[in-house]
LUMKE-113521 format. One line per 5 residues: their letters; for each residue x, y, z of N, C-alpha, C. Coordinates in nm, 4 decimals. Layout:
// residues N
A = X/Y/Z/X/Y/Z/X/Y/Z  ... $
END
This chain:
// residues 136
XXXXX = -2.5677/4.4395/3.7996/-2.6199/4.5167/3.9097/-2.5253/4.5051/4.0294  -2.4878/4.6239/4.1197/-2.4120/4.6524/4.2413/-2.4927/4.5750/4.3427  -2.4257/4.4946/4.4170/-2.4856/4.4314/4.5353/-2.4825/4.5382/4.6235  -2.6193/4.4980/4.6937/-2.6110/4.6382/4.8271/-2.5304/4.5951/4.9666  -2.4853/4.6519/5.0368/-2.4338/4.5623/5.1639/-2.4614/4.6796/5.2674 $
XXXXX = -2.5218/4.6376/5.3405/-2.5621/4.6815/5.5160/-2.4611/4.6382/5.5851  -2.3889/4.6988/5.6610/-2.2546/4.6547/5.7848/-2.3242/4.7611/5.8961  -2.3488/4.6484/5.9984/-2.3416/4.7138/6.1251/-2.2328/4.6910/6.2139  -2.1785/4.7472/6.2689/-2.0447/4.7630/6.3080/-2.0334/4.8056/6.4740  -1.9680/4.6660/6.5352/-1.9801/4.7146/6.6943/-1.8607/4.8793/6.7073 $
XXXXX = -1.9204/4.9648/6.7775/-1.8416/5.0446/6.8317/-1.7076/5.0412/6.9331  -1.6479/4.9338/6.9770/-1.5525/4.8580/7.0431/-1.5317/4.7251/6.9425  -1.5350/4.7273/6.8107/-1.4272/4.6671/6.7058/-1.3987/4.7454/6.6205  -1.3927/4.6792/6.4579/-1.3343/4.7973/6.3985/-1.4001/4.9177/6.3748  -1.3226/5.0220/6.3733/-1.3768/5.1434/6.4070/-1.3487/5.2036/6.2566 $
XXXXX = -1.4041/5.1293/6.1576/-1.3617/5.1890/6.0160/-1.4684/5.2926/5.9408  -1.4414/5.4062/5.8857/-1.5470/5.4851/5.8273/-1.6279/5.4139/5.6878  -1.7038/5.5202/5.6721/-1.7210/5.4968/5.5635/-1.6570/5.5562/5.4654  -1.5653/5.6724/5.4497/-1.4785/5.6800/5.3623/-1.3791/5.5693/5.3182  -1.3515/5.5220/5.4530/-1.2446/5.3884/5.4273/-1.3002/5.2846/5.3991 $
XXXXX = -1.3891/5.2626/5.4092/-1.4294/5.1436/5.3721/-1.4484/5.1214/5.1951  -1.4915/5.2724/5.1278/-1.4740/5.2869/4.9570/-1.3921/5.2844/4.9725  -1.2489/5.3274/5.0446/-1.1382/5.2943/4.9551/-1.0449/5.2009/4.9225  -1.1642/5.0876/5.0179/-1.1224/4.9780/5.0258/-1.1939/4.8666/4.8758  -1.3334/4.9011/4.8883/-1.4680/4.8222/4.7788/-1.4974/4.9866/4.7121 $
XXXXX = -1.4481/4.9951/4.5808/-1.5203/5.1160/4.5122/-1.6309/5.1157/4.4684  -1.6656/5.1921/4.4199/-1.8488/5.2104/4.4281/-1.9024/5.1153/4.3406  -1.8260/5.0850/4.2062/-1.8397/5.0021/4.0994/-1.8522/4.8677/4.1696  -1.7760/4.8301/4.2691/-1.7717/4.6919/4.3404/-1.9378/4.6375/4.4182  -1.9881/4.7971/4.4604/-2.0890/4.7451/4.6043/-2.0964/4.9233/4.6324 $
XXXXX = -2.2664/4.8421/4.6701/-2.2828/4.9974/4.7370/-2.2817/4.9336/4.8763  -2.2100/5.0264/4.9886/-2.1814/5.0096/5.1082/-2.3064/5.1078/5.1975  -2.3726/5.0519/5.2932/-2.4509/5.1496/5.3996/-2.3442/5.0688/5.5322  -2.3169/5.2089/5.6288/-2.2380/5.1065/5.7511/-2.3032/5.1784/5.8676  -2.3464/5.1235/5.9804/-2.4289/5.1841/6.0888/-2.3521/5.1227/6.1868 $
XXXXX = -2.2810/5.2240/6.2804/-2.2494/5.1801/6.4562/-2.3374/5.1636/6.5026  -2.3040/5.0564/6.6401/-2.4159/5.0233/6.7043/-2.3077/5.0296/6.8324  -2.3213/5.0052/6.9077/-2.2642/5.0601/7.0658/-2.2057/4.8920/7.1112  -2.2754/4.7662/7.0602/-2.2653/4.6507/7.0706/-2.3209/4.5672/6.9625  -2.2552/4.4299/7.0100/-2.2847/4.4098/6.7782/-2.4438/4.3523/6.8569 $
XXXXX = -2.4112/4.2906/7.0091/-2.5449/4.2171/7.0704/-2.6882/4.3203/7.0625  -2.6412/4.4191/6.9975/-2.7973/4.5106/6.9790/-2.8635/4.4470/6.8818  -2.8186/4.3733/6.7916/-2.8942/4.3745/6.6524/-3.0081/4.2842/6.7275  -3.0719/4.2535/6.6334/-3.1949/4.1772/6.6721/-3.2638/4.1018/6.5579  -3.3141/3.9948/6.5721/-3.3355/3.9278/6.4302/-3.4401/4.0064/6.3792 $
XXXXX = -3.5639/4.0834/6.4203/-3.6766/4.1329/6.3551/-3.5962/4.2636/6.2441  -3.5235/4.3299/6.2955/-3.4089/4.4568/6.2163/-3.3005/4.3548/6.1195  -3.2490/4.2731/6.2196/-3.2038/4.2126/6.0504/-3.2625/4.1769/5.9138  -3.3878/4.1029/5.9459/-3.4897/4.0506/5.8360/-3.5443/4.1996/5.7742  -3.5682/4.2739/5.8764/-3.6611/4.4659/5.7691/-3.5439/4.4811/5.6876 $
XXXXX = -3.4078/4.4838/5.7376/-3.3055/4.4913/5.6836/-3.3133/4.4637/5.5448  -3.2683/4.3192/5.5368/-3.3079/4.2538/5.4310/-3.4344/4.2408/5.3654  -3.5489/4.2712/5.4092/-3.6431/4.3190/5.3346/-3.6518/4.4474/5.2407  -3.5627/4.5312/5.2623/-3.5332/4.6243/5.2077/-3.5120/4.6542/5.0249  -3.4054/4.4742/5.0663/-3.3206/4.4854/4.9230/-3.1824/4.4732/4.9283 $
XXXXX = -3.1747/4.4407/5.0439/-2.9803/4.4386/5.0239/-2.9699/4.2947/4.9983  -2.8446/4.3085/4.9051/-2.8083/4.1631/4.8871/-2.7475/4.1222/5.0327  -2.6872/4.1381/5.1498/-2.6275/4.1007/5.2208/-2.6013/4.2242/5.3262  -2.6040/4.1344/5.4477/-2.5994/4.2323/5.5580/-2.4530/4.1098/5.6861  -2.3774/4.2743/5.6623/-2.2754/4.1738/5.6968/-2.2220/4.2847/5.9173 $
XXXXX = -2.2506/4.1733/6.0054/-2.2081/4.2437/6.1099/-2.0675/4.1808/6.2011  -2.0245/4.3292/6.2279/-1.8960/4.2973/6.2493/-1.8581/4.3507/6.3994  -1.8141/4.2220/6.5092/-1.8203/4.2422/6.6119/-1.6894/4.2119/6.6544  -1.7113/4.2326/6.8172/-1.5408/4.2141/6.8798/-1.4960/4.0903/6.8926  -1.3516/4.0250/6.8857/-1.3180/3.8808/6.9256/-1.4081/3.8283/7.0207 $
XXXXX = -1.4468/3.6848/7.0305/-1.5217/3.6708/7.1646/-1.4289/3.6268/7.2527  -1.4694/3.7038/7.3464/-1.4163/3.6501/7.4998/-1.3674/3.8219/7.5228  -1.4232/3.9323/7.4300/-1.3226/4.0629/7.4445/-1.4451/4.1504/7.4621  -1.6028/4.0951/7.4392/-1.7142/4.1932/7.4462/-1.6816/4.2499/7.5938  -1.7328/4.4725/7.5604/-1.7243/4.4662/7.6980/-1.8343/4.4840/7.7719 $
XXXXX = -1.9637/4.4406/7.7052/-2.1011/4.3852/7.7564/-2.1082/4.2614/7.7949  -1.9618/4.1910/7.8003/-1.9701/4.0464/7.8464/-2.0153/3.9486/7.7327  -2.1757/3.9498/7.6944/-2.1715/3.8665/7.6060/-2.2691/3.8718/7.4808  -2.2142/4.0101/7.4517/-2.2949/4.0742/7.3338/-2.2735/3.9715/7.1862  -2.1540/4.0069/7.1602/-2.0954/3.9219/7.0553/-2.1432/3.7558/6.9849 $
XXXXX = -2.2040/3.7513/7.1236/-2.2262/3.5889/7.1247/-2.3746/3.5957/7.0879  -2.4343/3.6179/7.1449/-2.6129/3.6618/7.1399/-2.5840/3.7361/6.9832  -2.5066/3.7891/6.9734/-2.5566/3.8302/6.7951/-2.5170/3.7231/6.6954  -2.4394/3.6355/6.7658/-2.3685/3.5128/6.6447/-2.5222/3.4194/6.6210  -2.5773/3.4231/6.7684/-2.7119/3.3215/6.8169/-2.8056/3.4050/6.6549 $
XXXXX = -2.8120/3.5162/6.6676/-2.9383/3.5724/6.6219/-2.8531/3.5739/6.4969  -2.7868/3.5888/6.4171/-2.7549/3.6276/6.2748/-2.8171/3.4343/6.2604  -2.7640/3.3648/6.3240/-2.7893/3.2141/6.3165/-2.8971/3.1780/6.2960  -3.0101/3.2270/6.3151/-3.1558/3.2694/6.3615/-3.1985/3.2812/6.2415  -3.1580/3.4091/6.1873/-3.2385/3.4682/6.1234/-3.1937/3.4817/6.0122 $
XXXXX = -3.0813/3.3277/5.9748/-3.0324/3.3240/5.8529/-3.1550/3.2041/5.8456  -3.1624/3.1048/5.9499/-3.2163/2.9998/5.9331/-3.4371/3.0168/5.8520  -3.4239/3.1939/5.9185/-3.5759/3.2060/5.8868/-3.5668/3.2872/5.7441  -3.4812/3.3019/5.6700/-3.4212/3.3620/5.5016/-3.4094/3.1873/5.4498  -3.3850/3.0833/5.5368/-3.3558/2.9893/5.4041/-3.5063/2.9145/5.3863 $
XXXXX = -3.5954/2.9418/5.5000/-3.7216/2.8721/5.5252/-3.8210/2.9742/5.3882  -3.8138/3.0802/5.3970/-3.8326/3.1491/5.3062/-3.7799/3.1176/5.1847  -3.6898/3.0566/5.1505/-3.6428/3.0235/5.0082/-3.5620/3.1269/4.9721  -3.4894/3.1938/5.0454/-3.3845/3.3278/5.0389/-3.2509/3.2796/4.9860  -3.2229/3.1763/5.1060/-3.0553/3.0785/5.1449/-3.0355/3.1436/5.2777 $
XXXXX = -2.9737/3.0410/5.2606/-2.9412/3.0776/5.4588/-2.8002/3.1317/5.4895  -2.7629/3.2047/5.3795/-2.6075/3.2975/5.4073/-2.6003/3.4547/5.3527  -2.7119/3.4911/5.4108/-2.7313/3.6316/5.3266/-2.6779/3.7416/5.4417  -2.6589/3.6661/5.5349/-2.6483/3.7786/5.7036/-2.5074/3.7146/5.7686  -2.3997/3.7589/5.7475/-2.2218/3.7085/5.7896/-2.1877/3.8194/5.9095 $
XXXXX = -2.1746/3.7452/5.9974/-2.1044/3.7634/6.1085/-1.9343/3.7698/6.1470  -1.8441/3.8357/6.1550/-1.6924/3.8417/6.1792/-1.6899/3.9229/6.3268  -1.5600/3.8534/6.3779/-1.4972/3.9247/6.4490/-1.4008/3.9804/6.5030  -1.3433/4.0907/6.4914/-1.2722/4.1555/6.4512/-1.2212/4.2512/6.5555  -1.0840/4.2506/6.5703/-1.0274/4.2916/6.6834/-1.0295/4.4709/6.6684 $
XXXXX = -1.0336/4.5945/6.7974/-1.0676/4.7286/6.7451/-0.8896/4.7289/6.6774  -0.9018/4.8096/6.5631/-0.7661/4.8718/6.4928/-0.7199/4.7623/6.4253  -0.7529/4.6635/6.3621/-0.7006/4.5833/6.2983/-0.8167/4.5714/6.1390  -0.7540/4.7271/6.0451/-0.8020/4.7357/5.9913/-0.7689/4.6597/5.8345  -0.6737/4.5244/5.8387/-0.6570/4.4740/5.7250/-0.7807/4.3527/5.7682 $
XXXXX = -0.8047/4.2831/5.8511/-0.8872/4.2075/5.8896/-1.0706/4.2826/5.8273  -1.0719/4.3722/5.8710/-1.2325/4.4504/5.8095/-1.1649/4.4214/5.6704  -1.0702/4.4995/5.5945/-1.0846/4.4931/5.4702/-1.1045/4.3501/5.4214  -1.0399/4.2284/5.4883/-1.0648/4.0963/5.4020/-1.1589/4.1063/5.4602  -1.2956/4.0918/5.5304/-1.3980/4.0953/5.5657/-1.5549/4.1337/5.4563 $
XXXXX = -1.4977/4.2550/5.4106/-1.5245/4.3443/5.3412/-1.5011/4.2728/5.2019  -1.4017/4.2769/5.1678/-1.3773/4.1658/5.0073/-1.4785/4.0572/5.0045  -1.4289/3.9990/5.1163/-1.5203/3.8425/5.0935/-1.6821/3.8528/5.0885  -1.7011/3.9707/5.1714/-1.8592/4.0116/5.2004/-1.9097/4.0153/5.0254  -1.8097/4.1427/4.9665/-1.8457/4.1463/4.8413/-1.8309/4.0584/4.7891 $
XXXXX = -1.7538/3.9603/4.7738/-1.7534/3.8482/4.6701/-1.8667/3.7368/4.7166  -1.9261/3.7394/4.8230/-2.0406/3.6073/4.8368/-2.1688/3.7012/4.8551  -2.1565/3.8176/4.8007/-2.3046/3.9212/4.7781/-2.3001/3.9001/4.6443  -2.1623/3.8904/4.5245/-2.1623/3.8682/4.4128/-2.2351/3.7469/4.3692  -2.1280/3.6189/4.4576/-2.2191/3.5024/4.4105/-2.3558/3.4490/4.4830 $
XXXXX = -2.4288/3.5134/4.5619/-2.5633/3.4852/4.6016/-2.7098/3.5438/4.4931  -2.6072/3.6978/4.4601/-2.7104/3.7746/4.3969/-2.7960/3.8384/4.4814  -2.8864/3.9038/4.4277/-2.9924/3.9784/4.5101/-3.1146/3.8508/4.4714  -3.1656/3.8707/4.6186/-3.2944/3.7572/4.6431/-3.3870/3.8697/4.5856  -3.4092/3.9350/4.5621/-3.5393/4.0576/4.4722/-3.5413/3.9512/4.3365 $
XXXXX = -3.4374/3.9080/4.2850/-3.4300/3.9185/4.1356/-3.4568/3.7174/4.0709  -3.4692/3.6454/4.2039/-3.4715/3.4797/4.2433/-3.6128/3.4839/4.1989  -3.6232/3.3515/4.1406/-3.7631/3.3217/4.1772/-3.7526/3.2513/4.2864  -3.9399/3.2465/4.3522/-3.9243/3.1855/4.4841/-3.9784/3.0369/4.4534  -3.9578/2.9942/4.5424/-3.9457/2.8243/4.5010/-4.1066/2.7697/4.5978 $
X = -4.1455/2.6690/4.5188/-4.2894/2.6685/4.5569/-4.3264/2.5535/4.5615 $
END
């Protein structure tokens, strides 16, 4: 089975499509969903977890270097909350690395692609939590 991967993607880092991004992970690799967000500090732990309630094996967000947000301190508040709301996936019996955070300078599109690889390769070895038993 194709791991699913959710990328939300600050709009002031990489600015990669979704065409590029298959032609980076082909379809056989991962199915890719990628959503801009204006700042990676929008996400919020309650949308990460629906997120992942969904069914994706992994939800991976990708923000600007820190010290380069130009909300000041978006970047950081989303590192807090992916931190968060990995910690409330392992309390659940999920694991606590299903939600990866990078950051990634705008136009430095070999950096997304290793981003992107590695995303897929630790969506490979986690698996989809749908398919786990839960531990009791």
């Amino acid at each position: 089975m194709k791991p699913e991967i959710v990328i939300y993607c600050c709009a002031n880092s990489s600015a990669v499509s979704e065409e590029d991004a298959e032609k980076i992970i082909t379809e056989d690799q991962a199915v890719l969903r990628i959503s801009r967000l204006p700042c990676s500090g929008r996400t919020d732990v309650l949308n990460l977890l629906r997120t992942m309630e969904t069914g994706v094996t992994l939800t991976l967000i990708v923000g600007c270097p820190e010290g380069q947000c130009q909300f000041l301190e978006g970047n950081l508040r989303a590192k807090m909350r992916v931190r968060y709301a990995n910690r409330l996936l392992a309390e659940a019996g999920l694991g606590e690395d299903r939600i990866l955070m990078v950051n990634i300078a705008p136009g430095d599109e070999s950096s997304f692609a290793d981003a992107l690889r590695m995303a897929v390769s630790k969506a490979r070895e986690i698996g989809s939590w749908m398919t786990q038993p839960r531990e009791t």
